[in-house]
Phi, psi and omega in degrees: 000126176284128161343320178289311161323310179286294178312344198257322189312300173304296185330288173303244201337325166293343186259325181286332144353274159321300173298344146358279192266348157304309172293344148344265209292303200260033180267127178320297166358305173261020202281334171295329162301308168294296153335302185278342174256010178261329175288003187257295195307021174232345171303302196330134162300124151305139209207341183280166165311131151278182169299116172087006179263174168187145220271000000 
């Protein structure tokens, strides 16, 4: 087996890979799942220092 074979073998497979997780991350299925982890840093209670404060 030629080396060159073997990188276009990795090649394909690392992209398809990719299209994988491309096809994933933007499949309606998750989208909700996505929606709801982009909305938790603003759910959250503030719990830090405010301006001007110091602990």
């Amino acid at each position: 087996m030629d080396i060159n074979i073997l990188r276009s073998i990795v090649t394909v497979v690392a992209f398809a890979a990719f299209i994988g997780i491309v096809l994933w991350a933007y499949s309606d299925r998750r989208k909700e799942a996505f929606d709801q982890a982009a909305r938790l840093p603003f759910e959250e209670e503030d719990e830090g220092v405010g301006y001007g404060e110091r602990k």
